[in-house]
C-alpha positions in Angstrom: -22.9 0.6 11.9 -21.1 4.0 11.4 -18.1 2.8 13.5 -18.0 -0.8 11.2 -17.8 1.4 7.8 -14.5 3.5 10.1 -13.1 0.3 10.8 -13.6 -1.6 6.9 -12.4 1.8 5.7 -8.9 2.3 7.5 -8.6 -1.6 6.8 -9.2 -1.1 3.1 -6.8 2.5 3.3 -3.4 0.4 4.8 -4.0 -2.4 2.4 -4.0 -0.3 -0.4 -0.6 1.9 1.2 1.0 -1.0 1.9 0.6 -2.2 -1.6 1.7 1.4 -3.2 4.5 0.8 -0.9 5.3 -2.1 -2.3 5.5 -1.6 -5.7 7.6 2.0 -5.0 9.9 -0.6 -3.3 9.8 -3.2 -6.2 10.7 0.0 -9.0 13.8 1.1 -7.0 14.9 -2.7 -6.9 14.5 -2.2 -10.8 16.4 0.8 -11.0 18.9 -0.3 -9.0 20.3 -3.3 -10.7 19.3 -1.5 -14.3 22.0 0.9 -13.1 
């Protein structure tokens, strides 16, 4: 049980990075063409 709350945790963890990451990417794209 302990080792399926790890597992559901680090899933949950690089979702949510790779969705930070995303929209970091997605504000430079902004600033780049505003200038």
């Amino acid at each position: 049980m302990h080792m399926y709350i790890f597992l559901l945790y680090s899933y949950l963890n690089k979702v949510f990075v790779l969705e930070i990451d995303c929209k970091v990417k997605n504000l430079h794209t902004t600033w780049d063409l505003e200038g």
